[in-house]
MIVEXLUM-660838 format. One record per residue (C-alpha): x, y, z. Coordinates in steps of 0.25 Angstrom, whole numbers, plus 5000, padded with zeros to 4 digits. Example, Ala and Ser with C-alpha at 12.3 -4.5 7.8 and 13.67 -1.06 7.14 Angstrom:
{x 5049&y 4982&z 5031}
{x 5055&y 4996&z 5029}
***
This chain:
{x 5280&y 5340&z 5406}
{x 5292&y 5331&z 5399}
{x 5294&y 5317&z 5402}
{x 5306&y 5310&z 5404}
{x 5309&y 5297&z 5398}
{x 5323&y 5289&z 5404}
{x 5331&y 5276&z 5400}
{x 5328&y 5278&z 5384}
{x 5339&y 5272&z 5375}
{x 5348&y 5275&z 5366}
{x 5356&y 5266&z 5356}
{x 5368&y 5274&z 5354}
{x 5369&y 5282&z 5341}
{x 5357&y 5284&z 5339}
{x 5349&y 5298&z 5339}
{x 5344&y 5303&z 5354}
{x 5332&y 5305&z 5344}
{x 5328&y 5290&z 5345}
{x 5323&y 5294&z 5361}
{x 5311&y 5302&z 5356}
{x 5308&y 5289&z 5345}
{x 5310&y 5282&z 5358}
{x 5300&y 5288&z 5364}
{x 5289&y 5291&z 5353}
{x 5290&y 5273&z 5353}
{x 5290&y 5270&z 5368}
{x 5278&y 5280&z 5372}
{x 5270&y 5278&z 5357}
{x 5270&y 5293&z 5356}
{x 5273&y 5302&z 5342}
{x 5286&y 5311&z 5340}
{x 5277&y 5322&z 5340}
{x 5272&y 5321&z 5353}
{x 5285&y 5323&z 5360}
{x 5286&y 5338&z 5361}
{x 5299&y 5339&z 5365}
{x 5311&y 5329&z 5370}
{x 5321&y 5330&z 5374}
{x 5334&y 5320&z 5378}
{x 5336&y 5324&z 5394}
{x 5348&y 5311&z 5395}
{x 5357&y 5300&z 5388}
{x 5367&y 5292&z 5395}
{x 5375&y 5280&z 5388}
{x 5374&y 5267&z 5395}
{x 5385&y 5257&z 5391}
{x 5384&y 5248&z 5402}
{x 5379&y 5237&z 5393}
{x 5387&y 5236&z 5380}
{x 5378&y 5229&z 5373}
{x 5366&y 5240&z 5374}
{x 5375&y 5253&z 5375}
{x 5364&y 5266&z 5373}
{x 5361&y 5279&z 5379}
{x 5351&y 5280&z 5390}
{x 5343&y 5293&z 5388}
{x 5331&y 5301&z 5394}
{x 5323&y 5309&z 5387}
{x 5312&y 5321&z 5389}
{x 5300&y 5322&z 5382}
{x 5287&y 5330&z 5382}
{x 5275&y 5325&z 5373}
{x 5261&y 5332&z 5371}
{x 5250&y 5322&z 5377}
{x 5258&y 5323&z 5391}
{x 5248&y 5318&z 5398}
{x 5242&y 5306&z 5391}
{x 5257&y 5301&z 5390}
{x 5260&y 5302&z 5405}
{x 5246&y 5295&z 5407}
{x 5252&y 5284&z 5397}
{x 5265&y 5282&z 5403}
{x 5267&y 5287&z 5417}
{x 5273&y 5274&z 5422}
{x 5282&y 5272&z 5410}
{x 5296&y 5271&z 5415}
{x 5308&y 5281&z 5413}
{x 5297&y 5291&z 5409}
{x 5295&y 5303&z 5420}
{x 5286&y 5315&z 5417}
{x 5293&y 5328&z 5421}
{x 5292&y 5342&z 5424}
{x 5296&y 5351&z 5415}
{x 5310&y 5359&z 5421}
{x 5308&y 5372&z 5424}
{x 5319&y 5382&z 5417}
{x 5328&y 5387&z 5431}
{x 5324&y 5400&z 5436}
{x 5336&y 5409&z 5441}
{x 5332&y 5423&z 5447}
{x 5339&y 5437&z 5442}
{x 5349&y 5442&z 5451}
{x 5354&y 5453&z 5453}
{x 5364&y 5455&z 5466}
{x 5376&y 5465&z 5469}
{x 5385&y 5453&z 5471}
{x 5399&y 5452&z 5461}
{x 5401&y 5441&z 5455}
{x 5413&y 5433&z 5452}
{x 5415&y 5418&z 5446}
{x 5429&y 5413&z 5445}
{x 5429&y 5403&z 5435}
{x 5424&y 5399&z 5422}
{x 5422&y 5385&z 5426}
{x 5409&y 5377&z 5425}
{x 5407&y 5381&z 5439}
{x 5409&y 5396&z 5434}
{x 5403&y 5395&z 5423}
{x 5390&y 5390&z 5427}
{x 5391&y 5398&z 5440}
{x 5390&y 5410&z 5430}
{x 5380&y 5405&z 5422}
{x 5371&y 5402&z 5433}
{x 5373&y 5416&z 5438}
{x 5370&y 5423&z 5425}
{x 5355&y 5415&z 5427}
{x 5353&y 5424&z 5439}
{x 5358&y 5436&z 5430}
{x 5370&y 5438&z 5438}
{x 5385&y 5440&z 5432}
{x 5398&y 5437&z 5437}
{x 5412&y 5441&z 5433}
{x 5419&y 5426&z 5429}
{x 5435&y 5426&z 5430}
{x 5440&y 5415&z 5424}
{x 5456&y 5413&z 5426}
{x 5458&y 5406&z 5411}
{x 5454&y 5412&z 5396}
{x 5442&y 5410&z 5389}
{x 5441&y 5395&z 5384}
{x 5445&y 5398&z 5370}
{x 5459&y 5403&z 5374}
{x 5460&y 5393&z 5385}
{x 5458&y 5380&z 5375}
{x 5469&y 5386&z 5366}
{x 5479&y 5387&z 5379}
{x 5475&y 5374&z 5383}
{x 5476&y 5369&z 5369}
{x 5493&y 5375&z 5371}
{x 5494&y 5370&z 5382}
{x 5490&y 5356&z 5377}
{x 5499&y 5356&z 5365}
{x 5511&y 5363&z 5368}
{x 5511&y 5363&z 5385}
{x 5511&y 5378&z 5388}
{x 5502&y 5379&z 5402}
{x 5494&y 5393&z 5404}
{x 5491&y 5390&z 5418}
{x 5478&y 5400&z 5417}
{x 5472&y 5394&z 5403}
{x 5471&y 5379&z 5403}
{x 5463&y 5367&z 5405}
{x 5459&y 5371&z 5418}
{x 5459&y 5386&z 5418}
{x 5451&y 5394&z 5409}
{x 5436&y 5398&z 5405}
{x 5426&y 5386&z 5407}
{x 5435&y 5378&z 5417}
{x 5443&y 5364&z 5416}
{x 5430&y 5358&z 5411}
{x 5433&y 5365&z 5397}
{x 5444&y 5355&z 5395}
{x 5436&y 5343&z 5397}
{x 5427&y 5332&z 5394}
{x 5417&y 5341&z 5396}
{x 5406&y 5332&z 5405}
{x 5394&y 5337&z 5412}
{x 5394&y 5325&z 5421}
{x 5390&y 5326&z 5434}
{x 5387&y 5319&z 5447}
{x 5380&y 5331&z 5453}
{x 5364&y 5329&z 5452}
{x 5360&y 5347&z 5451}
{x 5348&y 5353&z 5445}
{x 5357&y 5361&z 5437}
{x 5366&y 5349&z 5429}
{x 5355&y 5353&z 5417}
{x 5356&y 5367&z 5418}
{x 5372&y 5366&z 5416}
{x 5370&y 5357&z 5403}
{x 5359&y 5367&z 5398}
{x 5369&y 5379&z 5398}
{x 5380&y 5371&z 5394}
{x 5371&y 5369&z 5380}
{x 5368&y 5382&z 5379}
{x 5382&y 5387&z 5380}
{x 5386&y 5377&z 5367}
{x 5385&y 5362&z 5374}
{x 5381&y 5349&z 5367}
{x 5366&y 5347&z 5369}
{x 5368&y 5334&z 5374}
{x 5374&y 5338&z 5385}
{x 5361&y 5341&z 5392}
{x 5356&y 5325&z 5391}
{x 5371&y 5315&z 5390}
{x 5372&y 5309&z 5402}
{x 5386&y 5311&z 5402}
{x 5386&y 5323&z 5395}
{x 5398&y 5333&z 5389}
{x 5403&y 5344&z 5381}
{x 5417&y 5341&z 5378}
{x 5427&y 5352&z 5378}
{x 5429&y 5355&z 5366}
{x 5413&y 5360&z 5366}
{x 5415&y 5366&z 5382}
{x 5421&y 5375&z 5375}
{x 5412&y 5383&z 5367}
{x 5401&y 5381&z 5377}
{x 5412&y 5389&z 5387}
{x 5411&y 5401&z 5376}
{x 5397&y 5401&z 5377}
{x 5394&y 5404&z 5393}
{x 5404&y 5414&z 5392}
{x 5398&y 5420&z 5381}
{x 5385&y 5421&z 5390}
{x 5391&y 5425&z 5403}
{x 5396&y 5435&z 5396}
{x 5383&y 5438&z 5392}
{x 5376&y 5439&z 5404}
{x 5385&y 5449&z 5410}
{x 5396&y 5439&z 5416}
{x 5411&y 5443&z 5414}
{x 5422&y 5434&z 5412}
{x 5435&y 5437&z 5415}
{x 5446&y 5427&z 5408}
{x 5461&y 5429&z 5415}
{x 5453&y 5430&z 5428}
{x 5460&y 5423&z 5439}
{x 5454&y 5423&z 5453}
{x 5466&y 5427&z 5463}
{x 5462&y 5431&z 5474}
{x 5447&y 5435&z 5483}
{x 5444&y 5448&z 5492}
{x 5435&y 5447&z 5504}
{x 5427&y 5456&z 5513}
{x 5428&y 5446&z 5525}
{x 5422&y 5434&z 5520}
{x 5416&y 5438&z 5509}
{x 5420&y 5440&z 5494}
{x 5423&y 5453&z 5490}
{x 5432&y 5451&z 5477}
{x 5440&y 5443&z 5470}
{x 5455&y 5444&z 5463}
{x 5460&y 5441&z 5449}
{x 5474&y 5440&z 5443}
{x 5478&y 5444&z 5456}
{x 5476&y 5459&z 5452}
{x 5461&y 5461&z 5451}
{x 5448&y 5464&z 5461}
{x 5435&y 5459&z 5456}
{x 5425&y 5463&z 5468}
{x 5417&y 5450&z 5470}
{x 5405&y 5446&z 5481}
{x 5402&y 5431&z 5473}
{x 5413&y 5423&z 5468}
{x 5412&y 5409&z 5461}
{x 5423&y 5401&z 5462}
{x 5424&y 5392&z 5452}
{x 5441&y 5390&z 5450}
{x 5441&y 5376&z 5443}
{x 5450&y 5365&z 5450}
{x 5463&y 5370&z 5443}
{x 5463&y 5384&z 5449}
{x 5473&y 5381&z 5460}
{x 5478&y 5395&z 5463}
{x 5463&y 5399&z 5465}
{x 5463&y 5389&z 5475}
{x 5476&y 5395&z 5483}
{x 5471&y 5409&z 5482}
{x 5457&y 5404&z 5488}
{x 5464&y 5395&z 5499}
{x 5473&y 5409&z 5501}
{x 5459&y 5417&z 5502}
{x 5455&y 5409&z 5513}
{x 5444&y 5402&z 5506}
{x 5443&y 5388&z 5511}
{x 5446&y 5377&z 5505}
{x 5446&y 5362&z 5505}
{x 5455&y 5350&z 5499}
{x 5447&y 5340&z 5492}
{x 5449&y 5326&z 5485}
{x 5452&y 5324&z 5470}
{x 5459&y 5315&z 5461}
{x 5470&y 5315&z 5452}
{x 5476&y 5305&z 5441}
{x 5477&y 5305&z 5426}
{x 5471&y 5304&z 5415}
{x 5467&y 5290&z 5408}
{x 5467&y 5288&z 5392}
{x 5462&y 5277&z 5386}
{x 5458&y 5276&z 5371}
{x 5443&y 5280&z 5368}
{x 5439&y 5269&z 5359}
{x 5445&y 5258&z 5372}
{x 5435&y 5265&z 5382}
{x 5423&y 5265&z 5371}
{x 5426&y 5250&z 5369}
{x 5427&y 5247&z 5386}
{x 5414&y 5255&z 5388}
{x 5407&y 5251&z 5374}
{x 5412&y 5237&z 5370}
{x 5420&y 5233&z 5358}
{x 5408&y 5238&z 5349}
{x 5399&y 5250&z 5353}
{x 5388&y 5254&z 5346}
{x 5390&y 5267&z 5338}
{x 5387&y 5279&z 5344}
{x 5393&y 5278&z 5359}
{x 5400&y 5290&z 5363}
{x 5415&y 5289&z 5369}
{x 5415&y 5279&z 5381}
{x 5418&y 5286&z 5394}
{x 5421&y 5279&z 5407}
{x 5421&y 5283&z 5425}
{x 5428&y 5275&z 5433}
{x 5431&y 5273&z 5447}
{x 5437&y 5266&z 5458}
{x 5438&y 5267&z 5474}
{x 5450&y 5262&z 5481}
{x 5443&y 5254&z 5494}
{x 5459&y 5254&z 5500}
{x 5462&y 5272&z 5497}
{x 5448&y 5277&z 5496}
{x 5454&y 5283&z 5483}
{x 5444&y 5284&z 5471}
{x 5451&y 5281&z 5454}
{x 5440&y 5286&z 5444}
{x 5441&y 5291&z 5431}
{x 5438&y 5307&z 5430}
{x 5433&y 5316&z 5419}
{x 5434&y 5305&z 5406}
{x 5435&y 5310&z 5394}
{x 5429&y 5301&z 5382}
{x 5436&y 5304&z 5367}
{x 5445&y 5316&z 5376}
{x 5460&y 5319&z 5378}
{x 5467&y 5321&z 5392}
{x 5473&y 5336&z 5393}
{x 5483&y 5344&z 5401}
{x 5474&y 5353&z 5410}
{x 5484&y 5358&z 5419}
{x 5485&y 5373&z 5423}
{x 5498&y 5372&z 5431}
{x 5512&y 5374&z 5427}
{x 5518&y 5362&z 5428}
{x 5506&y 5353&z 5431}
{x 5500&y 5341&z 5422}
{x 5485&y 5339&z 5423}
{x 5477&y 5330&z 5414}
{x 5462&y 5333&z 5411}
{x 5455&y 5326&z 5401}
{x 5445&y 5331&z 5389}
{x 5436&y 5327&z 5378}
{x 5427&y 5336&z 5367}
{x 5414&y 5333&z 5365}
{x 5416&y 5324&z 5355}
{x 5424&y 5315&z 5364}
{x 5432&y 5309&z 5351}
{x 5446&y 5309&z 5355}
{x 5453&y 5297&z 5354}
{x 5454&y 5295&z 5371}
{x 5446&y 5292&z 5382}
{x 5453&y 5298&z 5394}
{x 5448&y 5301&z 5411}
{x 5454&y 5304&z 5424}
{x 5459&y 5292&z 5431}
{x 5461&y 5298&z 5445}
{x 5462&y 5294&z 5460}
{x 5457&y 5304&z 5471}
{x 5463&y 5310&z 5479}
{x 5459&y 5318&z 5493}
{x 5467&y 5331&z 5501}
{x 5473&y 5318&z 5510}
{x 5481&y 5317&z 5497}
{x 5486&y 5331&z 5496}
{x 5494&y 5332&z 5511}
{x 5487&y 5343&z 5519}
{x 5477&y 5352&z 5521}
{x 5478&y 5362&z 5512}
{x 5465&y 5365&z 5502}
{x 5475&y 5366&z 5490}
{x 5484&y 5354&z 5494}
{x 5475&y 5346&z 5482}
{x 5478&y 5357&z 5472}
{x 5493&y 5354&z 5476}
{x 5493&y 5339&z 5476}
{x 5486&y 5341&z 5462}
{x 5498&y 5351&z 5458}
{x 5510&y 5338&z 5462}
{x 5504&y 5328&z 5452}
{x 5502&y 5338&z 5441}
{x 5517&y 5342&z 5442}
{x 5522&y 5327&z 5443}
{x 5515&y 5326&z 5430}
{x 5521&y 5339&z 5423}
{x 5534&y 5334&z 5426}
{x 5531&y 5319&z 5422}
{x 5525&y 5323&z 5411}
{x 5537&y 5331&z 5406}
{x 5535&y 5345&z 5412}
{x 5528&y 5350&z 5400}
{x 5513&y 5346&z 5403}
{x 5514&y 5331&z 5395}
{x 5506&y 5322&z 5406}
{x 5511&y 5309&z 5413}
{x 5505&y 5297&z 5405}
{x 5507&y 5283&z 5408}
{x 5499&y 5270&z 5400}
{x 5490&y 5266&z 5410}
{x 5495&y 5251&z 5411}
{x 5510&y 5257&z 5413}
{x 5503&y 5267&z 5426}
{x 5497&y 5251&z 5429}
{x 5511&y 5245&z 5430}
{x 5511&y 5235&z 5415}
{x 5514&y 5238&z 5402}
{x 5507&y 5249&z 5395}
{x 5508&y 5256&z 5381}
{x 5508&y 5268&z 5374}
{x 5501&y 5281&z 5380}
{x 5491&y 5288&z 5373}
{x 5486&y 5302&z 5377}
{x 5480&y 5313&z 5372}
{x 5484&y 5321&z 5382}
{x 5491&y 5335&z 5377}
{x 5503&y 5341&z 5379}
{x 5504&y 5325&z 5380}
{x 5511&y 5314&z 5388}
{x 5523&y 5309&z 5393}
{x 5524&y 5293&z 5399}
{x 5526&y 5294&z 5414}
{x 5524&y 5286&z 5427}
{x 5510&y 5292&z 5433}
{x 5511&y 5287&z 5447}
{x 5523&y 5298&z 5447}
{x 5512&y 5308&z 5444}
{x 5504&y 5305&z 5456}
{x 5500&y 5299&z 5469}
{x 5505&y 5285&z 5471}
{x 5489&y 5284&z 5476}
{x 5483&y 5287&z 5465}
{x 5491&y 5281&z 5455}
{x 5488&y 5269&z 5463}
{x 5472&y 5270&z 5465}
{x 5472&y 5274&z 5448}
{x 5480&y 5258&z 5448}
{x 5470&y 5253&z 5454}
{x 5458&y 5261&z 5449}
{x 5462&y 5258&z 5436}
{x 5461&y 5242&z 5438}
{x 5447&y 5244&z 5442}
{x 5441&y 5254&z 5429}
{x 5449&y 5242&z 5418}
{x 5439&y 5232&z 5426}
{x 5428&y 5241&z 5425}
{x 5433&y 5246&z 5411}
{x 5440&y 5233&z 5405}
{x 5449&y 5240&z 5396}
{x 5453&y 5253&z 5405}
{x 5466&y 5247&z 5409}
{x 5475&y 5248&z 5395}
{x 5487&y 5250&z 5389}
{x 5479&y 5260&z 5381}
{x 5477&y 5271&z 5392}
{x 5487&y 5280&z 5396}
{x 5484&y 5288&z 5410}
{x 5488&y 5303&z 5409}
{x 5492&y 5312&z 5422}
{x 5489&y 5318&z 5430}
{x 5473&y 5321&z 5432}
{x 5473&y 5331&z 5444}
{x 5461&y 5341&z 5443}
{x 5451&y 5331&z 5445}
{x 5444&y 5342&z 5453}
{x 5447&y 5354&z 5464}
{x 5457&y 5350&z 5475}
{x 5451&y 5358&z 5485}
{x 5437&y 5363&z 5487}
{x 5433&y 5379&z 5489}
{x 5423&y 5377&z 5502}
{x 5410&y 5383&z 5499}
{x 5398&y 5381&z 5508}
{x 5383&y 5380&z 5506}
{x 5379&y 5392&z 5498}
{x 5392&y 5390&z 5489}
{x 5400&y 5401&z 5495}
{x 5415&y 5397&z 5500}
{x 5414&y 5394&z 5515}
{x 5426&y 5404&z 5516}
{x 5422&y 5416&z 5507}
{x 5408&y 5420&z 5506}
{x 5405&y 5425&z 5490}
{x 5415&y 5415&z 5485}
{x 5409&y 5403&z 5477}
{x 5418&y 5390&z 5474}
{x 5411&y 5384&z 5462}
{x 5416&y 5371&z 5454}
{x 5425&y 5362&z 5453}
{x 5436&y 5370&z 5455}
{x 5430&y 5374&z 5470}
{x 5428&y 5359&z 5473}
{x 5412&y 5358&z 5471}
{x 5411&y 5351&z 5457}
{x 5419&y 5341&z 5447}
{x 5415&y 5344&z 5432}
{x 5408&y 5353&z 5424}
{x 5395&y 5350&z 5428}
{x 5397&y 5350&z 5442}
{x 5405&y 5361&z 5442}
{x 5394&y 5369&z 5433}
{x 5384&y 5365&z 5442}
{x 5393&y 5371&z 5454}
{x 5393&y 5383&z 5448}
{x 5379&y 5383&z 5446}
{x 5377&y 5382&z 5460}
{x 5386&y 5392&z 5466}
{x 5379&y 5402&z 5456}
{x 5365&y 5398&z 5461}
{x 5370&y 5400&z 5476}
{x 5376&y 5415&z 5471}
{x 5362&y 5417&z 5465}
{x 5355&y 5413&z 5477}
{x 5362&y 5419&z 5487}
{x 5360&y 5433&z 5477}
{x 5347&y 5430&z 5478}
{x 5346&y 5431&z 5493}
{x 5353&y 5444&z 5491}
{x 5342&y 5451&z 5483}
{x 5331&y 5446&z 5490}
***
C-alpha cells in the first residue's frame, strides 16, 4: 500500500525531483528503497512574498512497508493509503439508438464514457472538425467575415477550444481524475494530472481534440460534422427521432443534449417542442487588460525569485445595497481577448491563452450578475435575448464590423486615463461602455473595481483598458431534467453541459457528461437484466 506525504516544499525553479531527496532525508531511508513515486499535487502559495514556493503532495511506496509504518505512524501529513482499484464498467449491449448532440466536453466525455460500456453513438456536431474551424476563426479574426456555424463557439470540441484551457473546478466528483487521465492520454501535459490549478492552453486543446476523435472513431462511434440538430419526433412522451438541417430523420430512443451556451436556435426549437425550460441568472461585462508583467509585480513583489509562472488573480465583491455580485471570470495569465461571437451583428468578447501563457497581457472577465428579474418576463429565452441587446449595442459602437468598444479603465472611472492597449482581433474602437450596457452593471463593476485595487494595489491604472462586451458567461436558461438525468418534459432526451444549464467550465462540463453517460448505462443495464 502507497503512502501519502502532504505540505512538502518547494523553492521555485527547482526540479519536482528534489521531493523524492526530500524525502530519502526526512525519513533516513535510501533512493532504492522507494519503489515507485509519484507527485499526486503542487499548488503555489504567494500569500507571503518573502517565502513564495510550491506546496506539493507526493505518493510513494517503499519495500520494508511494515517496519516504516511501525517507525512513523504518528508522523504528520503522512497517511498510509489503499491502493485504487482501476474502475470496472460492464459490457453492454442494448437495442437502444443512440444519438449525442454536441461535441462539447459534455459530449465528448459523454461519449467517451459510453464507449467503456462498449456502447456507440452517432455524434452530430453542428461546426467543422477543429482544423478547419481554427482557420475560419482565424479569418474572422483578421479580416471580420463571420460564419455563423464555424466560430469560437460552434464547432468540434465546444467554446472551451478557444480558451484558457483550465481544469478547475469547484465540484468535489470521484471522476475529476478520470477526466485528467483521458485528457493525457488523448495528448495533455503530464502535469495536468498533479497542478493545483491545472491547463492545457488552446493551442495544445487542439491536438488532444484530434485524438478522442480519432478513438471514437475507432470504437465504432460516428461523427457527423454539418450536423445541426433542428428539430425532435415523439411517440407520446417519449423520444422516437431527431431532425438535422431541417431535412433529415435519424430514428433515436437516447439523445444527449449537450448544445453549448451559444446554440440559441437549439434553444427556440426545444421551447417549440414543448420541452421545458427555465430562465436562470448570469452575468455580463467586458473584458479587463492589464499588462502581464503589472500583475506578476502586484501578486509577486518588485523582485520575484526565478522560476514563478505568469501571476493570475479571482476577485469578487458583493453589493450589501443590490444583492448584485462583480467577480472577475475566466482569467487568462500571458493570453489575448478574442471575438467569439456567432451572431451576425453581435460583439462578444472571450478570452484565451496557449499553454505557454507568454503573451504580453494578462486579461479576465470583469462581470456583474445579472438574474430573469432583469430580462422583463417569463419567458425561458428572454436571457438569450437580453444577451442578444448588448451584443448588438457593441457591433454598432464598435463600428458595425466586429471592432469591440474599449475604454481606459480610469476614463470608464470618470478621470483622466491614457492610451488603450488590446490584443483583442479584429481589434478596437474608443467608445463609452456604460452605452453598451445596463446602467446597473456598469455601476456595480465602479464600485467592484474600488474594492479589487484595495485588495490588489495596482489593479486600478491608466494601464488597463476594459474591453465589451462579456455576455456568454454561461446558459441563460436551463433544459429541466429530473433525477435520473432525463428531461422532465421528454423522456429519452438527456440535457448535458453547460450549454443545458448544469456546469460552467470544462471540467465541470466533462464531468456532466460523465454522469448522464453513467445514468444511460445504468438504466441499459436494468434493461438487460
Amino acid at each position: 500500500m502507497p503512502f501519502v506525504l502532504k505540505n512538502l516544499s518547494l523553492p521555485p525553479g527547482l526540479p519536482e525531483d528534489r521531493l523524492r531527496r526530500e524525502i530519502c532525508r526526512r525519513f533516513s531511508i535510501r533512493p532504492e528503497d522507494i519503489l515507485d513515486f509519484r507527485l499526486v499535487r503542487k499548488g503555489l502559495d504567494a500569500r507571503n512574498r518573502n517565502n513564495i514556493h510550491f506546496v506539493c503532495t507526493v505518493r510513494f511506496v517503499l519495500g520494508n512497508e511494515p517496519a516504516f509504518l511501525e517507525q512513523f505512524r504518528n508522523e504528520p501529513d503522512l497517511t498510509h493509503v489503499a491502493e485504487e482499484a482501476p474502475a470496472q464498467f460492464p459490457r453492454l449491449t442494448g437495442p437502444d439508438r443512440i444519438v449525442i448532440v454536441g461535441t462539447g466536453p459534455a459530449g465528448l466525455f459523454a461519449a467517451l464514457r459510453l464507449a467503456e460500456y462498449g456502447l456507440a453513438a452517432t455524434v452530430l456536431e453542428r461546426g467543422k472538425p477543429v482544423e478547419e474551424r481554427v482557420r475560419d476563426v482565424q479569418r474572422f479574426w483578421s479580416l471580420g467575415e463571420l460564419d455563423p456555424e464555424s466560430n469560437v463557439q460552434f464547432g468540434e470540441g465546444g467554446a472551451g477550444t478557444f480558451s484558457d484551457g483550465k481544469l478547475t473546478t469547484r465540484v468535489n466528483d470521484p471522476n475529476i481524475r478520470y477526466v485528467l487521465e483521458k485528457l493525457v492520454a488523448f495528448g495533455a501535459p503530464e502535469e495536468i494530472a498533479h497542478l493545483a490549478k491545472p491547463h492545457i492552453g488552446s493551442d495544445r486543446l487542439r491536438g488532444v481534440i484530434r485524438g478522442i476523435r480519432q478513438h471514437l472513431t475507432a470504437s465504432g462511434f460516428e461523427i457527423r460534422f454539418g450536423n445541426r440538430l433542428t428539430g425532435l419526433g415523439k411517440t407520446g412522451e417519449r423520444l422516437a427521432c431527431v431532425t438535422v438541417n431541417d431535412s433529415v430523420e435519424l430514428p433515436c430512443d437516447v439523445l444527449v443534449l449537450a448544445p453549448g451556451h451559444s446554440a440559441r436556435d437549439t434553444y427556440r426549437m426545444l421551447k417549440e417542442s414543448g420541452v421545458e425550460l427555465v430562465s436562470k441568472p448570469f452575468a455580463i461585462g467586458v473584458r479587463v487588460e492589464h499588462p502581464q508583467e503589472l500583475i506578476d509585480r502586484i501578486q509577486y513583489g518588485k523582485n520575484p525569485p526565478a522560476g514563478l509562472p505568469p501571476a493570475e488573480y479571482a476577485l469578487a465583491w458583493n453589493d450589501p445595497a443590490s444583492g448584485r455580485s462583480c467577480y472577475s471570470f475566466c482569467m487568462c495569465p500571458g493570453g489575448v481577448v478574442v471575438a467569439g461571437s456567432s451572431e451576425p451583428e453581435g460583439v462578444v468578447t472571450n478570452g484565451m491563452s496557449g499553454y505557454l501563457r507568454d503573451a504580453p497581457h494578462a486579461n479576465s472577465a470583469l462581470v456583474v450578475s445579472v438574474t430573469p428579474a432583469d430580462f422583463g418576463g417569463r419567458d425561458p429565452l428572454a436571457g438569450v435575448e437580453f444577451q442578444r441587446i448588448w451584443e448588438r449595442k457593441a457591433f454598432v459602437a464598435g463600428g458595425r464590423d466586429y471592432r469591440a468598444p474599449a475604454q481606459n479603465l480610469m476614463t470608464f472611472l470618470g478621470t483622466r486615463g491614457g492610451a488603450l492597449s488590446s490584443s483583442y482581433r479584429p481589434g478596437i474602437r474608443e467608445a463609452a461602455l456604460h452605452e453598451v450596457l445596463p446602467p446597473y452593471v456598469t455601476e456595480t463593476m465602479k464600485a467592484g473595481l474600488g474594492h479589487f485595487d484595495r485588495k490588489m494595489k495596482g489593479f486600478v491604472t491608466a494601464e488597463a483598458t476594459l474591453v465589451g462586451v462579456e455576455t456568454r458567461t454561461s446558459a441563460p436558461l436551463r433544459i429541466l431534467r429530473g433525477d435520473d438525468f432525463q428531461s422532465v418534459s421528454l423522456s429519452g432526451l438527456y440535457p448535458a453541459g453547460e450549454g443545458a444549464g448544469y456546469a460552467g467550465g470544462i471540467m465541470s462540463a466533462a464531468l456532466d457528461g460523465i454522469r448522464v453517460a453513467d445514468a444511460i448505462a445504468s438504466k441499459i443495464q436494468r434493461s438487460l437484466s
